[in-house]
TISEBA-134342 format. One record per residue (C-alpha): residue number from 1; residue in one letter; z, x, y. Coordinates in nm, 2 decimals. Layout:
BEGIN
<site NUM,'a',<Z,X,Y>>,
...
//
This chain:
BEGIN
<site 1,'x',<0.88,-5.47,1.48>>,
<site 2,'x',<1.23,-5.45,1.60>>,
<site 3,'x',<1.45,-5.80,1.50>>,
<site 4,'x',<1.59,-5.93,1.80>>,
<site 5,'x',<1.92,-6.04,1.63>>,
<site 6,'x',<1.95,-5.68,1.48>>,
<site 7,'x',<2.17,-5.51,1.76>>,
<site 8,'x',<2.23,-5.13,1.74>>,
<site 9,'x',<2.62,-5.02,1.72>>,
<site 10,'x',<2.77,-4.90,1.95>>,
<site 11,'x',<2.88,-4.53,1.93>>,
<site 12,'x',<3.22,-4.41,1.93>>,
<site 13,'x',<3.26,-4.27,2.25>>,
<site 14,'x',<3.43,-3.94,2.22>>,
<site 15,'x',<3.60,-3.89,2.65>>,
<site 16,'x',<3.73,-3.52,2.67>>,
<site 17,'x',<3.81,-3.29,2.92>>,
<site 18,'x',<3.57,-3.01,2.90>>,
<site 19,'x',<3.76,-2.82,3.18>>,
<site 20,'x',<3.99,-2.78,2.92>>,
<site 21,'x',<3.93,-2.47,2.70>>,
<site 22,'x',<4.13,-2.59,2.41>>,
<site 23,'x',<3.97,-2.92,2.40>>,
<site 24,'x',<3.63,-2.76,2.45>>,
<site 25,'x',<3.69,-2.56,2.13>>,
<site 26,'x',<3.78,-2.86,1.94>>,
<site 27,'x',<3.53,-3.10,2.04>>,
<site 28,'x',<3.25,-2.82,1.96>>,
<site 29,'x',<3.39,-2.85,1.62>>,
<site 30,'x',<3.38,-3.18,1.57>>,
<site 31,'x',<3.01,-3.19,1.71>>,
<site 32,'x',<2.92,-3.00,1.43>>,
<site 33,'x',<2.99,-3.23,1.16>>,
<site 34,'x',<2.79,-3.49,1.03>>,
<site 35,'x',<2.91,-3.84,1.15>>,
<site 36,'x',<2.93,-4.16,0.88>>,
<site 37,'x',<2.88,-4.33,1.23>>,
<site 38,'x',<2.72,-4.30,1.56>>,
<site 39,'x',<2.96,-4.07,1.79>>,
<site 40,'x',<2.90,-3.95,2.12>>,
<site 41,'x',<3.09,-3.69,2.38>>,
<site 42,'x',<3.13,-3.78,2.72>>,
<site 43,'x',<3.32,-3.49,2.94>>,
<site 44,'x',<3.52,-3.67,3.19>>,
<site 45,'x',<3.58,-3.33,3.39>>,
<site 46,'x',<3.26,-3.40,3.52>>,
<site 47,'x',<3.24,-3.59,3.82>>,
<site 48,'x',<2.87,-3.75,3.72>>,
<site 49,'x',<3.02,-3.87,3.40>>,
<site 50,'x',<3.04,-4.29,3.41>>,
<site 51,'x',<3.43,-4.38,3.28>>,
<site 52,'x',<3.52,-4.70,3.12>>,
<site 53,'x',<3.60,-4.99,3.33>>,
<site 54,'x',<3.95,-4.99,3.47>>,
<site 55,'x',<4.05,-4.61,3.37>>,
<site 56,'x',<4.03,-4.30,3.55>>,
<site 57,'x',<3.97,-3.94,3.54>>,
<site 58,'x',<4.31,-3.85,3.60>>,
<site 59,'x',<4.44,-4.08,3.32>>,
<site 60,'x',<4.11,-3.96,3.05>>,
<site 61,'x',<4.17,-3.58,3.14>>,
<site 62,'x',<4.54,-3.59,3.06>>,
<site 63,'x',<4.55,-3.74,2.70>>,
<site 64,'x',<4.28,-3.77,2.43>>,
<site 65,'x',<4.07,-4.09,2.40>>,
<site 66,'x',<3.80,-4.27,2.25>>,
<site 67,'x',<3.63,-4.59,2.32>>,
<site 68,'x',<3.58,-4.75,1.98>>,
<site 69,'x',<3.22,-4.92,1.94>>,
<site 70,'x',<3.42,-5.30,2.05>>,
<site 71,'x',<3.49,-5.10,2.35>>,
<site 72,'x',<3.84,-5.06,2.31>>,
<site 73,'x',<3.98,-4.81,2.43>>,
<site 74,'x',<4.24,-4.57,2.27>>,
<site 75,'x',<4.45,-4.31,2.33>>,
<site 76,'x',<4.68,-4.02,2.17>>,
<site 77,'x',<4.68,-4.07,1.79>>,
<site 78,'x',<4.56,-4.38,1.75>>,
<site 79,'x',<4.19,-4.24,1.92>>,
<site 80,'x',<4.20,-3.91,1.67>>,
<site 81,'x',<4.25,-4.16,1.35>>,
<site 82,'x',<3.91,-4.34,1.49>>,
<site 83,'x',<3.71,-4.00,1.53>>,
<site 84,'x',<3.84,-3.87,1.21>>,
<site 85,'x',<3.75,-4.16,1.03>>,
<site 86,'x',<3.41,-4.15,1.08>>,
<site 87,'x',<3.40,-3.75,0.98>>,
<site 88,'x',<3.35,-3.55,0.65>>,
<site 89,'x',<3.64,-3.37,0.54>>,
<site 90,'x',<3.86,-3.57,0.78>>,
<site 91,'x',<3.86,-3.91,0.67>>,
<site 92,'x',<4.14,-3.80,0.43>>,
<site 93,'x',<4.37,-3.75,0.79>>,
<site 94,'x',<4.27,-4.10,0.93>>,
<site 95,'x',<4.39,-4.28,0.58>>,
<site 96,'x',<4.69,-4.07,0.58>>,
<site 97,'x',<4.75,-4.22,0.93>>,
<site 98,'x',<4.72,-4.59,0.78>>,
<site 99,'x',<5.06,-4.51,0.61>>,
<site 100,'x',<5.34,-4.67,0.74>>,
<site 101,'x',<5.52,-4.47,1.01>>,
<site 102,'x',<5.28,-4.18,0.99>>,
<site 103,'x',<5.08,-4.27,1.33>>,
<site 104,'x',<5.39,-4.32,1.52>>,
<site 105,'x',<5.51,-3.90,1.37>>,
<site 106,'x',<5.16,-3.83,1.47>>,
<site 107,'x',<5.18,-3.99,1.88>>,
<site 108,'x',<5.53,-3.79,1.86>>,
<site 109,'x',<5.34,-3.48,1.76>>,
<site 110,'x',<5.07,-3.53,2.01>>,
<site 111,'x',<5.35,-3.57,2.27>>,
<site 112,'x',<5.49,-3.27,2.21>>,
<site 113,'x',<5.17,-3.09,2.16>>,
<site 114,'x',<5.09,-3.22,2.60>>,
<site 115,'x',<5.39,-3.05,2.67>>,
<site 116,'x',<5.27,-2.70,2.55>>,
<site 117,'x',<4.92,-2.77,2.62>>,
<site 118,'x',<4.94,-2.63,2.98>>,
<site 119,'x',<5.09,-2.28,2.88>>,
<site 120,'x',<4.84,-2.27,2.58>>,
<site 121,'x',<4.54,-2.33,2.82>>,
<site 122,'x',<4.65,-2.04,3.02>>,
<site 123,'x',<4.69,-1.85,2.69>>,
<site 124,'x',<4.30,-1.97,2.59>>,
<site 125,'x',<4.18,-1.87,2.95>>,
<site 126,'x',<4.32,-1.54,2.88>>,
<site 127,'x',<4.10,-1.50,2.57>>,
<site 128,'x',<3.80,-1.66,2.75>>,
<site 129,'x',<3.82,-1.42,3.03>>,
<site 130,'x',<3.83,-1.12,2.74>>,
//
């Protein structure tokens, strides 16, 4: 019998943009891992997929996010430190982002990184295609 004051967690919701095939590749990695918590993936490309309240494709297709099991929802670095906290062999990457000042070099990174990520989708569509 199931204890009514016993609620399941909420999963981290993992909100990617399968068009894209660099994100594709990465998210079928991180599917393959065991999780210390429930996650799940929600591709936001897809027009059937339900979005959080007050956000929108546009917005989840062109960065990263997660909504955390509160149902927060974060973006950039701060929603990779969530996922990789909750995964094997990455956990070590989401402490590492508790140190002081090494989220903020990591945003920076991942700022950089969406300004390359254009040409390198062309460059993985290339290798798709082959």
């Amino acid at each position: 019998m199931v204890n009514p004051t016993q609620t399941t967690p909420r999963p981290l919701t993992v909100l990617y943009d399968g068009a894209c095939p660099l994100c594709r590749r990465e998210i079928s990695v991180y599917r393959g891992l065991p999780a210390s918590q429930p996650v799940c993936f929600a591709d936001v490309s897809d027009a059937t997929t339900a979005l959080p309240p007050g956000s929108t494709r546009a917005q989840l297709m062109a960065r990263f996010h997660v909504q955390a099991a509160d149902g927060r929802l974060l973006s950039g670095a701060p929603a990779f430190l969530a996922l990789w906290a909750t995964l094997p062999g990455w956990r070590w990457l989401a402490s590492l982002g508790r140190v002081p000042g090494v989220a903020w070099a990591m945003e920076r990174a991942y700022r950089l990184f969406l300004h390359l990520r254009p040409a390198l989708q062309r460059l993985a569509r290339r290798f798709d295609a082959e």
